[in-house]
PALOLO-898061 format. One record per residue (C-alpha): residue number from 1; chain; x negated, y negated, z negated. Coordinates in steps of 0.05 Angstrom, whole numbers, padded with zeros to 5 digits. Each point is the difference from the previous one (the first is absolute). Layout:
<atoms>
<atom NUM,A,<X,Y,Z>>
...
</atoms>
This chain:
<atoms>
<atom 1,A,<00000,00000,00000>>
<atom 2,A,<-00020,-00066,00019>>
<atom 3,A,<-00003,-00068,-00024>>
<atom 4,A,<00022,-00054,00036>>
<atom 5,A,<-00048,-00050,-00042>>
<atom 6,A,<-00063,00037,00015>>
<atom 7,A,<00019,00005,00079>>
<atom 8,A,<00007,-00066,-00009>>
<atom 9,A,<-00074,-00009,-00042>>
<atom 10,A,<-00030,00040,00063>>
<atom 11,A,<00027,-00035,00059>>
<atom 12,A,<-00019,-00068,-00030>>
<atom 13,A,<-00075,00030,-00013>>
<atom 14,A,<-00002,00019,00072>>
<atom 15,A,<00003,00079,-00017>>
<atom 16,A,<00029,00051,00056>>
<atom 17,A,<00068,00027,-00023>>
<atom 18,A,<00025,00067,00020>>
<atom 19,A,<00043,00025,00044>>
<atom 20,A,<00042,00027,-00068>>
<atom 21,A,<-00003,-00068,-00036>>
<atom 22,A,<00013,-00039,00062>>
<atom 23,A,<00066,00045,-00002>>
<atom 24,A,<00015,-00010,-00079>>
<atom 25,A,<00005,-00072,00032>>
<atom 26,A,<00046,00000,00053>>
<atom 27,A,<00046,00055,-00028>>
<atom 28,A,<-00003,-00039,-00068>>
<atom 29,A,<00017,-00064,00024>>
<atom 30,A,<00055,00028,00036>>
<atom 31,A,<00035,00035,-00044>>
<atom 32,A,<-00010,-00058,-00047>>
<atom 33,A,<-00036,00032,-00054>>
<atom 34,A,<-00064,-00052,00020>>
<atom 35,A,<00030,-00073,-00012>>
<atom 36,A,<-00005,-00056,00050>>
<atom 37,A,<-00055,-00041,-00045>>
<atom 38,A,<-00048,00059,00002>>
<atom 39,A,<00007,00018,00074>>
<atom 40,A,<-00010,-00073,00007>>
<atom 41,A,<-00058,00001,-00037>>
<atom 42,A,<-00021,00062,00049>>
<atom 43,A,<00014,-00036,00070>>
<atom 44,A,<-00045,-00058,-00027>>
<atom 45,A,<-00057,00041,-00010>>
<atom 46,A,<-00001,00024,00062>>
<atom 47,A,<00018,-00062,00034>>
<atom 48,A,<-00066,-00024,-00020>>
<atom 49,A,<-00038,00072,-00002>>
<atom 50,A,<00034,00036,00053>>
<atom 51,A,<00010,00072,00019>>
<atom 52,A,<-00051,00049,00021>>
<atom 53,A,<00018,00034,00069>>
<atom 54,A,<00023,00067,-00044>>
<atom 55,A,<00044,-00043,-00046>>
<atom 56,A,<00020,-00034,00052>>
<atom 57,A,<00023,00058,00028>>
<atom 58,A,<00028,00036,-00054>>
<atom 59,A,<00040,-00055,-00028>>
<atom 60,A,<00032,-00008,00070>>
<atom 61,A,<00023,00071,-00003>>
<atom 62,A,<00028,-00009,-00063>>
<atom 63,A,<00045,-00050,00014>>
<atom 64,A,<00014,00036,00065>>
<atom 65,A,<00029,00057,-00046>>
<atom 66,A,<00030,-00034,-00049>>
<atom 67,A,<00075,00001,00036>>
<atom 68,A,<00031,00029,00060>>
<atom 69,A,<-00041,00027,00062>>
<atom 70,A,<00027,00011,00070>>
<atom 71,A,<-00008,00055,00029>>
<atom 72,A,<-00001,-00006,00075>>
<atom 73,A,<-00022,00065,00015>>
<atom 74,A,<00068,00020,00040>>
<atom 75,A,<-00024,-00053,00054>>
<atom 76,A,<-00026,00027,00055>>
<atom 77,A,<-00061,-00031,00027>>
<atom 78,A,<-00053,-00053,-00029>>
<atom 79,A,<00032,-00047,-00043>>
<atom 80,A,<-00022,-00066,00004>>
<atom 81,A,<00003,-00068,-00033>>
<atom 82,A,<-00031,-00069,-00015>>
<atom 83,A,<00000,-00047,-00047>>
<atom 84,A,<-00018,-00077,-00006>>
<atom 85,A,<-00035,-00033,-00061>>
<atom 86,A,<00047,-00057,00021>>
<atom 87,A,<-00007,-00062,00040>>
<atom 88,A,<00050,-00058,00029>>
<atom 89,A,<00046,00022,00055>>
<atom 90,A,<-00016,00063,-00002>>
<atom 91,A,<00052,00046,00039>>
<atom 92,A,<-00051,00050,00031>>
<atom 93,A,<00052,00049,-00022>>
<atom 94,A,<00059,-00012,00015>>
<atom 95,A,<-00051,-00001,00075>>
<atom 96,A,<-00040,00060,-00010>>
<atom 97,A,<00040,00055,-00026>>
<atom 98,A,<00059,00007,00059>>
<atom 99,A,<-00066,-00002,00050>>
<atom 100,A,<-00028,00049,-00041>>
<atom 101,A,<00067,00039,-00002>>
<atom 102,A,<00009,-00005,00069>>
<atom 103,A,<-00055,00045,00018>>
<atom 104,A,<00025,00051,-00045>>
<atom 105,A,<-00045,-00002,-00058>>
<atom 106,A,<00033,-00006,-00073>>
<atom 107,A,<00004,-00062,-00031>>
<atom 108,A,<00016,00021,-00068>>
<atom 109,A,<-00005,-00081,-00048>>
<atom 110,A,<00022,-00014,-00066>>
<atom 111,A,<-00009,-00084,-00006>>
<atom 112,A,<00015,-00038,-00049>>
<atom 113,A,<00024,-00071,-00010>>
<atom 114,A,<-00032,-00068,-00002>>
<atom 115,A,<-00028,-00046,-00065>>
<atom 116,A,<-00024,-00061,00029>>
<atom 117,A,<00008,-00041,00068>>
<atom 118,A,<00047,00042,00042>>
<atom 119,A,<00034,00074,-00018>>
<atom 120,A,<-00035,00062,00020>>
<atom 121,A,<00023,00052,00054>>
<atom 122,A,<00059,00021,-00043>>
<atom 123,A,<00025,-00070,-00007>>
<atom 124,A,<-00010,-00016,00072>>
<atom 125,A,<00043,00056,00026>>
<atom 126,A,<00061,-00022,-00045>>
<atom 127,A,<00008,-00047,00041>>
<atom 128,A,<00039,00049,00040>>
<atom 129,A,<00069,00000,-00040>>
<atom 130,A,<00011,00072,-00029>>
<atom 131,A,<-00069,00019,00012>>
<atom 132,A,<-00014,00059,-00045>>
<atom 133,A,<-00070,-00011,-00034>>
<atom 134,A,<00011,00060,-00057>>
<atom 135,A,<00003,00064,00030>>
<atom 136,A,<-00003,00067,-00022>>
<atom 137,A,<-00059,00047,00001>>
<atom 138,A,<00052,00042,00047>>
<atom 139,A,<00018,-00055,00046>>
<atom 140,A,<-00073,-00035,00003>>
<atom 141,A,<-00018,00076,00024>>
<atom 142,A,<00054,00008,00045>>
<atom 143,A,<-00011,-00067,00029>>
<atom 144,A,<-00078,00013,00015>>
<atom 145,A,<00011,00071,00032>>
<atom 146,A,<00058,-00023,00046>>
<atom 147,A,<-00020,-00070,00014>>
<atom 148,A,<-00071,-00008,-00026>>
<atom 149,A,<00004,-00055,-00035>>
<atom 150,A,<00025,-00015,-00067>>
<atom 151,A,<-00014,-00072,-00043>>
<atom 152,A,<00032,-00008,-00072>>
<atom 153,A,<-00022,-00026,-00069>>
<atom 154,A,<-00039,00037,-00039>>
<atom 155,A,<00036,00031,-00052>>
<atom 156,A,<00002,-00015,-00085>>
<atom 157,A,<-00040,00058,-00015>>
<atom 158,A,<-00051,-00006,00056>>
<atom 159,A,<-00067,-00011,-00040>>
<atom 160,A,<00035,-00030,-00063>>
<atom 161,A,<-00062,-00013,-00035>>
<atom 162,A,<-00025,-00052,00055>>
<atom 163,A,<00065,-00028,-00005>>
<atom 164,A,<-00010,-00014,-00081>>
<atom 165,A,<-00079,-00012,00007>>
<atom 166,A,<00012,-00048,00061>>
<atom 167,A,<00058,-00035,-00037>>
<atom 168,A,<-00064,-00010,-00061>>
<atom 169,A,<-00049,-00020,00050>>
<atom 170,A,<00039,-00058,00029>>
<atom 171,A,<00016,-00016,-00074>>
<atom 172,A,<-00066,-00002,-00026>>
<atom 173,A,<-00044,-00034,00057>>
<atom 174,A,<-00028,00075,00019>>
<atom 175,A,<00026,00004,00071>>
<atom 176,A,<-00065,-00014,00041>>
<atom 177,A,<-00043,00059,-00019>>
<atom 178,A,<-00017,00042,00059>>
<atom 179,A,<00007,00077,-00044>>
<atom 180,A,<00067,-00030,-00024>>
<atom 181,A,<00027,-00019,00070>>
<atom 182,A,<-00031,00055,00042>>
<atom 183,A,<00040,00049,-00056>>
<atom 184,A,<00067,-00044,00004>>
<atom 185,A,<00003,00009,00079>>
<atom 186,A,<-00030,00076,00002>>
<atom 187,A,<00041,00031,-00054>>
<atom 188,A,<00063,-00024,00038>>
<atom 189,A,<-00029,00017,00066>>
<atom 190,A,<-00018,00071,-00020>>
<atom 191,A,<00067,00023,-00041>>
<atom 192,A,<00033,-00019,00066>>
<atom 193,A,<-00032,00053,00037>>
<atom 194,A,<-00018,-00018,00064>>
<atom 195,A,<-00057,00040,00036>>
<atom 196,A,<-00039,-00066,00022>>
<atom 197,A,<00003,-00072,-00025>>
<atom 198,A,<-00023,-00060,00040>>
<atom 199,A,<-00018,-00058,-00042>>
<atom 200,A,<00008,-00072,00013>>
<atom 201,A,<-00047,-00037,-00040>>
<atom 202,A,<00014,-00070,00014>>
<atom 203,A,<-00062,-00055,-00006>>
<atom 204,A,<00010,-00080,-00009>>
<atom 205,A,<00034,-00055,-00024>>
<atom 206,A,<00069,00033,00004>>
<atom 207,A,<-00028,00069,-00040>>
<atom 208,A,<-00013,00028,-00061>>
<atom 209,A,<-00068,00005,00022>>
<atom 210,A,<-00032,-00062,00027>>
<atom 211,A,<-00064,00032,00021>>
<atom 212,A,<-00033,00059,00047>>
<atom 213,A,<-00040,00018,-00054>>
<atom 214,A,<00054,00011,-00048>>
<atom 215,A,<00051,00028,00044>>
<atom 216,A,<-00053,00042,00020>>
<atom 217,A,<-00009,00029,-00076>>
<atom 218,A,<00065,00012,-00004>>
<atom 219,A,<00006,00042,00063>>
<atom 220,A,<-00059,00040,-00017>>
<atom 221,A,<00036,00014,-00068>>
<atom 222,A,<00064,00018,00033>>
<atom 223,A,<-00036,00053,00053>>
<atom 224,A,<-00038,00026,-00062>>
<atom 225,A,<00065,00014,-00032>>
<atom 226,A,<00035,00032,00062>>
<atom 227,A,<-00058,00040,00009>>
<atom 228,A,<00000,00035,-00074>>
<atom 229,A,<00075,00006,00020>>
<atom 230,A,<-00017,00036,00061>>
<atom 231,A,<00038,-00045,00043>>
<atom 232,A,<-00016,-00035,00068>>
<atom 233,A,<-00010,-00076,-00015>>
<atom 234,A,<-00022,-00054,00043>>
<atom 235,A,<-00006,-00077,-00028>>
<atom 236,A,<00008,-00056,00063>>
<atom 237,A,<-00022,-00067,-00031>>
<atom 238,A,<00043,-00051,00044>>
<atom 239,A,<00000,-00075,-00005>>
<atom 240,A,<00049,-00045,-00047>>
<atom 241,A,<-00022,-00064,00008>>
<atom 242,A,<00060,-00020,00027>>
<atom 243,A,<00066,00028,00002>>
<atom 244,A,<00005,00068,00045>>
<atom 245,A,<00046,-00019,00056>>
<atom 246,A,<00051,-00063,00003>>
<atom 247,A,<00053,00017,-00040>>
<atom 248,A,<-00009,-00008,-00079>>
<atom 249,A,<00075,00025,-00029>>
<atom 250,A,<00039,00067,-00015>>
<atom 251,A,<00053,-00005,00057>>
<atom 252,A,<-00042,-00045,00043>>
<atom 253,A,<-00062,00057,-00003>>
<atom 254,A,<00051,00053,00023>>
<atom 255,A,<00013,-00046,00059>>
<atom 256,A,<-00073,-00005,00022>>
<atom 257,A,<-00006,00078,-00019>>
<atom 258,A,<00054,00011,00048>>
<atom 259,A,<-00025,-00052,00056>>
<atom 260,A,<-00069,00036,-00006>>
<atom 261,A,<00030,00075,00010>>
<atom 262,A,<00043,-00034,00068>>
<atom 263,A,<-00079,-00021,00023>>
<atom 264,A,<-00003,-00080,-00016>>
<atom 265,A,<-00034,00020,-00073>>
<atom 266,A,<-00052,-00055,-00024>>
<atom 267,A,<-00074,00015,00024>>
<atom 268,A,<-00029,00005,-00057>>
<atom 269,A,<00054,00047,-00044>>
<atom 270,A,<00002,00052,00063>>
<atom 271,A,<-00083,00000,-00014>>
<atom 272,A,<00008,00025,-00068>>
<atom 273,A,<00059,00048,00021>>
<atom 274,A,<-00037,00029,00053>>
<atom 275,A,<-00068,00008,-00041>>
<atom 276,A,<00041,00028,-00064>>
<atom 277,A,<00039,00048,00049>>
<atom 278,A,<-00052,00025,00035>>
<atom 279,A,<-00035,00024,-00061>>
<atom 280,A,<00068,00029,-00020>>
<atom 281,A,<-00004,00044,00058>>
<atom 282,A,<-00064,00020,-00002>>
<atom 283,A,<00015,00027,-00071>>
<atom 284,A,<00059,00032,00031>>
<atom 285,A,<-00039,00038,00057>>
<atom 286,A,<00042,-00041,00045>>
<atom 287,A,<-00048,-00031,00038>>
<atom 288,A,<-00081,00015,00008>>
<atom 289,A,<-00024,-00063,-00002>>
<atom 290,A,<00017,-00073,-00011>>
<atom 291,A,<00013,-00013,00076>>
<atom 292,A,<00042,00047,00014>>
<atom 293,A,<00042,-00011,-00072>>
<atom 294,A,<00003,-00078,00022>>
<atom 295,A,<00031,00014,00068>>
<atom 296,A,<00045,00062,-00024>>
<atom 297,A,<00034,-00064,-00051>>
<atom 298,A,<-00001,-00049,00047>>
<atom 299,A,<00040,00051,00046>>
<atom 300,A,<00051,-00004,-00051>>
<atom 301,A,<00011,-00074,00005>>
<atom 302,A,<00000,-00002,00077>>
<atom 303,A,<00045,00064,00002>>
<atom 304,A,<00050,-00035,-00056>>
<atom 305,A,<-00001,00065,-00047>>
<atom 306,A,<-00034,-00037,-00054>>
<atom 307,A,<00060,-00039,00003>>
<atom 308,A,<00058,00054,00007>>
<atom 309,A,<-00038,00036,-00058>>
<atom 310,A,<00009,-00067,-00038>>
<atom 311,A,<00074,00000,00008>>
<atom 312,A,<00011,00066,-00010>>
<atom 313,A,<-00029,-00010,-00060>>
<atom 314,A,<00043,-00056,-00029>>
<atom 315,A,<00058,00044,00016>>
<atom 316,A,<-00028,00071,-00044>>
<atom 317,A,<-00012,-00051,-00052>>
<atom 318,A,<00072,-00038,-00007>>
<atom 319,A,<-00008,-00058,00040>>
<atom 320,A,<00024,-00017,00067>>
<atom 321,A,<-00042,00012,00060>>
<atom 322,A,<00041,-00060,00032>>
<atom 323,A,<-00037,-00051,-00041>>
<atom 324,A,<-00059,00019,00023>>
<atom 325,A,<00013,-00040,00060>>
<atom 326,A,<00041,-00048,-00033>>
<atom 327,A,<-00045,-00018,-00056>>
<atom 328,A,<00010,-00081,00004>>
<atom 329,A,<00064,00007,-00016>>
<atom 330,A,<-00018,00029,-00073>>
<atom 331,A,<-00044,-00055,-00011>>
<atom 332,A,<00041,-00050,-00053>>
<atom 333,A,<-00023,-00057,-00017>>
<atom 334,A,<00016,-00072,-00003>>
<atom 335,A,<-00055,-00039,00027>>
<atom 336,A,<-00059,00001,00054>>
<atom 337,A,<-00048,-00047,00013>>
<atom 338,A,<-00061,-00010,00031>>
<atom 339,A,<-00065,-00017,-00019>>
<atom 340,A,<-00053,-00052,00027>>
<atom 341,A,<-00060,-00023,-00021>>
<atom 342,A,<-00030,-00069,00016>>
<atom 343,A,<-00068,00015,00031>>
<atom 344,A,<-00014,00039,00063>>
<atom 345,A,<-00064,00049,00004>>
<atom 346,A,<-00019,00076,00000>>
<atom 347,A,<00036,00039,-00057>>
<atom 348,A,<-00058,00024,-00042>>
<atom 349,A,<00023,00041,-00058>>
<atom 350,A,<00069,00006,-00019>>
<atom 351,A,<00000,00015,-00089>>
<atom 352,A,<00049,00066,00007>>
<atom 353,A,<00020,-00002,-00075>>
<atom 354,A,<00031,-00074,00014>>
<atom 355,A,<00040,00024,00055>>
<atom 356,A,<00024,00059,-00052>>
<atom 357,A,<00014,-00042,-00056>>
<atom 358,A,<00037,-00053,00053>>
<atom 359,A,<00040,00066,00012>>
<atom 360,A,<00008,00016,-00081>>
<atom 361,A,<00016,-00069,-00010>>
<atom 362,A,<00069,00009,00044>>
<atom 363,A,<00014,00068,-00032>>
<atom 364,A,<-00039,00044,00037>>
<atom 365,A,<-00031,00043,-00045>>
<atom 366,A,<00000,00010,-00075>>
<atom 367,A,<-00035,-00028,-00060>>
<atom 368,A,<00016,00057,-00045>>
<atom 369,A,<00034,00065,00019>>
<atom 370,A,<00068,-00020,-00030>>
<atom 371,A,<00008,-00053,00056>>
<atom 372,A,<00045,00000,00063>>
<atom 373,A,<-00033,-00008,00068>>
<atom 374,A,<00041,-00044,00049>>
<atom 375,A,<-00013,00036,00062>>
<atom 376,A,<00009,-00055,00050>>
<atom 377,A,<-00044,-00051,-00022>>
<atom 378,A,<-00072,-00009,00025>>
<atom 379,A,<-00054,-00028,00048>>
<atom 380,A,<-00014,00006,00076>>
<atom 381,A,<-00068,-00021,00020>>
<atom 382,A,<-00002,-00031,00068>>
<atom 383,A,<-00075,-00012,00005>>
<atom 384,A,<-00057,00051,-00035>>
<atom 385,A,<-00083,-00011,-00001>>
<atom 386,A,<-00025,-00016,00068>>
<atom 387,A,<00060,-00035,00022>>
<atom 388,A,<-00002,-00075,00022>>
<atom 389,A,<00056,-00045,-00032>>
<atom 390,A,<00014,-00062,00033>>
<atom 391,A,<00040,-00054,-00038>>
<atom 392,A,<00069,00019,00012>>
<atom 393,A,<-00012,00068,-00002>>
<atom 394,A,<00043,00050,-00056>>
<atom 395,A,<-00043,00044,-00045>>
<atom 396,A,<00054,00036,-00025>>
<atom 397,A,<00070,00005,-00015>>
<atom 398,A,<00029,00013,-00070>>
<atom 399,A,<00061,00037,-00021>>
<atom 400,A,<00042,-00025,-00065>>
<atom 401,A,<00070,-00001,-00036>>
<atom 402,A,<-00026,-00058,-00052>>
<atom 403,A,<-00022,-00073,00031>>
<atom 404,A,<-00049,-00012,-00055>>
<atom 405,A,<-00040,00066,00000>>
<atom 406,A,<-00003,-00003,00071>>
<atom 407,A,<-00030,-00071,00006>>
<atom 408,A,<-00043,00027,-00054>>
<atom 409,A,<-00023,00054,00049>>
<atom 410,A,<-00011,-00040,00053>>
<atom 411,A,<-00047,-00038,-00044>>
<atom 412,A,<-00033,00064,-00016>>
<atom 413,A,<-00001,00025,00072>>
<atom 414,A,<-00042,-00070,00025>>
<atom 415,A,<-00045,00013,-00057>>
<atom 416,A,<-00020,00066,00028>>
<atom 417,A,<-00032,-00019,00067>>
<atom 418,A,<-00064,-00038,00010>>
<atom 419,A,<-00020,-00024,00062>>
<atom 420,A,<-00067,-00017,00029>>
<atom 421,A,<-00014,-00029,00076>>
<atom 422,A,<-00052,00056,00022>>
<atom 423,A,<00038,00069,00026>>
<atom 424,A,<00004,00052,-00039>>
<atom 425,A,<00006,00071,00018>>
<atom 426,A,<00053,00044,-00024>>
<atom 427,A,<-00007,00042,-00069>>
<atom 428,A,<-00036,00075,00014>>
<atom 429,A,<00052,00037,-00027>>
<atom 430,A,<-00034,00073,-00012>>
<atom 431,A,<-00057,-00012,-00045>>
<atom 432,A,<-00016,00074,-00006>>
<atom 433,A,<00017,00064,-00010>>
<atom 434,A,<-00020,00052,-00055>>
<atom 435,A,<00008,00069,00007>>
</atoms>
């Protein structure tokens, strides 16, 4: 029997803990036999002494156990998924799964929803009235084997433990440690048991991580942890130093999701699509190499499957496939307007996390979890690094229902471009990718 005092002594002297205290941890502070001040007391020590690779490890599978697991295993073929560390206008999936889908390979993704700027993938496809984002282990099965592709919220007792230890983390000033996040996204990613995970790290001003180097750490911790795991994993570090795509907004991201599966998606969201699905593929044996895996997705565009699979879909979830070409007309809100700025020049840099809080600001996304995302509100961008703005010119267009928020977002939304008179070239958008 352990104490949770001396785990504590040891992690803040640096010491290695074991795989079987590591456990007494996570399986304590679950069941709630370990209070909140002492696991507190735990998280800071290794905010500030971090994990080895084995602890890192062992603590993710931990919390991995410590609730429901699915068990995919009556899918045929190689399941695959991908997650995002989370970035501003971020749809790659409502994009990339029906592509993926469409050339038969299993898209089996539990998502969850959004703290922060906008709502996450679950919150996103809500805005399809009677969309059914809780499904059955039955159904989500069903779904994958007959349609290949199944998306809906993760469920309560899906890695409980991360959800307490997470919940303490963001309490406590312990969310950016790289053994702490790596185990928050793998423990989730692994009880949802897909074969292969593809990993968006994002990098920049609009990330979590605002550097190579540190997005680069956390990848390498991730693929260590798939690896113990026996699991394919491959990390694709992609740019966020300005939104992805134009649209920055539940319902208006499902509109540019939707435009980009019909073939008029922005350039540099159909980069990151194509790169993160062609590494899905390759896990998937679909494809031998990246060239091959790019043209069999971009087939799927130019043949409109991609799209057909989106609609279908809506429809095996709840909603109606109708809407997806009627999407405008779910879009509610009061008041547009456009933006301008006052200066002409080359659009430089464009602060991503301004353009999400101008978003949050409206209602777009949530300050705490309790809170109730209006789907309709949000930004368009008109004009992203590279482009040349000429007095006159709109940046963007904003979405609101309240006057005063949404001249307060407007505000926000000028304060996020800088301009300079020299071109500029557009952002890279694949910075690397780990295997």
């Amino acid at each position: 029997m352990y104490r949770m005092y001396d785990l504590i002594e040891k992690k803040k002297n640096n010491e290695e803990l074991s795989k079987e205290e590591l456990r007494f941890i996570v399986e304590g502070f679950t069941n709630g036999s370990i209070p909140d001040y002492q696991m507190s007391a735990f998280l800071m020590a290794v905010y500030f002494q971090g994990m080895t690779k084995q602890e890192t490890f062992e603590f993710t599978m931990a919390m991995k156990e410590s609730g429901d697991e699915l068990d995919l295993s009556q899918i045929s073929g190689v399941k695959v998924d991908k997650h995002s560390t989370g970035g501003v206008g971020d749809k790659t999936t409502l994009v990339l799964a029906p592509m993926i889908a469409a050339l038969k390979v299993p898209v089996a993704k539990m998502s969850g929803r959004g703290l922060g700027h906008t709502g996450g993938t679950i919150d996103k496809l809500e805005a399809f009235p009677e969309f059914m984002t809780s499904l059955s282990e039955e159904k989500f099965i069903t779904n994958v084997n007959t349609y290949k592709i199944a998306v809906a919220g993760q469920t309560k007792n899906l890695a409980p433990a991360d959800k307490k230890i997470y919940a303490l983390r963001d309490a406590t000033a312990c969310v950016n440690s790289i053994p702490l996040i790596a185990s928050s996204i793998m423990s989730k990613k692994l009880a949802s048991g897909a074969d292969g995970i593809c990993l968006d790290v994002k990098v920049g001003s609009g990330a979590f991580m605002k550097t190579i180097e540190e997005a680069s750490l956390l990848a390498n911790t991730m693929l260590d942890i798939g690896k113990g795991a026996d699991k394919q994993i491959v990390c694709v570090l992609t740019n966020m130093d300005e939104p992805l795509g134009n649209a920055v907004g539940n319902t208006l991201e499902v509109m540019e999701a939707i435009d980009a599966l019909q073939g008029n998606g922005p350039k540099d969201l159909m980069e990151v699509v194509y790169t993160l699905g062609s590494q899905m593929l390759l896990m998937a044996n679909a494809a031998d190499n990246e060239e091959k895996a790019r043209t069999l997705l971009e087939s799927t565009i130019s043949d409109g499957s991609a799209f057909q699979t989106f609609c279908k879909f809506v429809e095996i979830q709840g909603g109606n496939p109708k809407d997806c070409l009627h999407m405008k007309d779910l879009l509610d809100v009061s008041y547009t307007e456009e933006v301008y700025l006052d200066s002409d020049g080359f659009v430089s840099s464009i602060d991503a996390q301004k353009i999400g809080h101008a978003s949050m600001l409206m209602g777009g996304g949530r300050a705490n979890k309790e809170d109730v995302i209006d789907l309709s509100v949000g930004v368009v961008l008109h004009k992203k690094v590279g482009d040349r703005i000429c007095k006159g010119d709109s940046i963007a267009r904003v979405y609101g229902n309240d006057k005063d928020r949404l001249m307060a977002a407007i505000n926000e939304v000028k304060e996020a471009y800088c301009l300079t008179k020299d071109e500029v070239k557009p952002n890279k958008m694949i910075l690397n990718i780990m295997k």
